[in-house]
N, C-alpha and C positions, 0 to 999 in steps of 0.2 A: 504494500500500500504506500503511495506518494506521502512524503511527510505533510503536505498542506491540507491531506484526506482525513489525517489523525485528527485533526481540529476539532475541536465540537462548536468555536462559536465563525460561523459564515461559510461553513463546508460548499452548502450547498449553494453559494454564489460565485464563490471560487472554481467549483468544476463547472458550471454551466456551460454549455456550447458560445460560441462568438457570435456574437449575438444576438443573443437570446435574452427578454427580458430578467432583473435579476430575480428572483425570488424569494421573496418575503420570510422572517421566520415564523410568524404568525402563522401566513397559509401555510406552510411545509407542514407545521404541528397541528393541524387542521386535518389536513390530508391524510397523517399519520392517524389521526385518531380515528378518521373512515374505513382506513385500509385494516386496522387491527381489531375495528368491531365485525368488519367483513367476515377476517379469518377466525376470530371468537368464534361466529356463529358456525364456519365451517367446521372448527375443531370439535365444538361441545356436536353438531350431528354426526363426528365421526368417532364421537364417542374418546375423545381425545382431551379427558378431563383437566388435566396437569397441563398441560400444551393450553388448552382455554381461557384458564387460571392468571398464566403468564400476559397473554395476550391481553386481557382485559387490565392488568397490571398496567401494561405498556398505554392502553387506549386512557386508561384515567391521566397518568402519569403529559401524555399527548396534550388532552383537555385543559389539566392543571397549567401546563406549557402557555398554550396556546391564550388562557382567561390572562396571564400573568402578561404575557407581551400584547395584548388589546390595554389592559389597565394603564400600561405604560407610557402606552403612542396615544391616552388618553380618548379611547375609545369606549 
């Protein structure tokens, strides 16, 4: 992994394609929190309780992200 991937704050502005609008970290943890209620509900139908458990961890954790950076940008 490129060391500027390591990053946790602006990753995902940094790799964007040339360009391409940047992207926000609010939408990203938005998106995140879609993508992991998605596979929640795939895990818990596949009977994939511990795997469900994690992901719902991840989509609150997403949420929490995502309320904290609206409050910020005074949204």
């Amino acid at each position: 992994m490129e060391p500027q991937a390591r990053s946790r704050r602006g990753a995902a502005n940094r790799r964007r394609p040339i360009g391409s609008p940047p992207v926000l970290q609010r939408d990203l943890a938005v998106y995140i929190e879609g993508l992991t209620a998605e596979m929640r509900t795939m895990a818990h139908a596949a009977d994939l309780n511990s795997l469900a458990y994690f992901l719902e961890m991840a989509r609150l954790e997403a949420s929490i992200q995502a309320q904290r950076l609206a409050r910020s940008a005074g949204e």
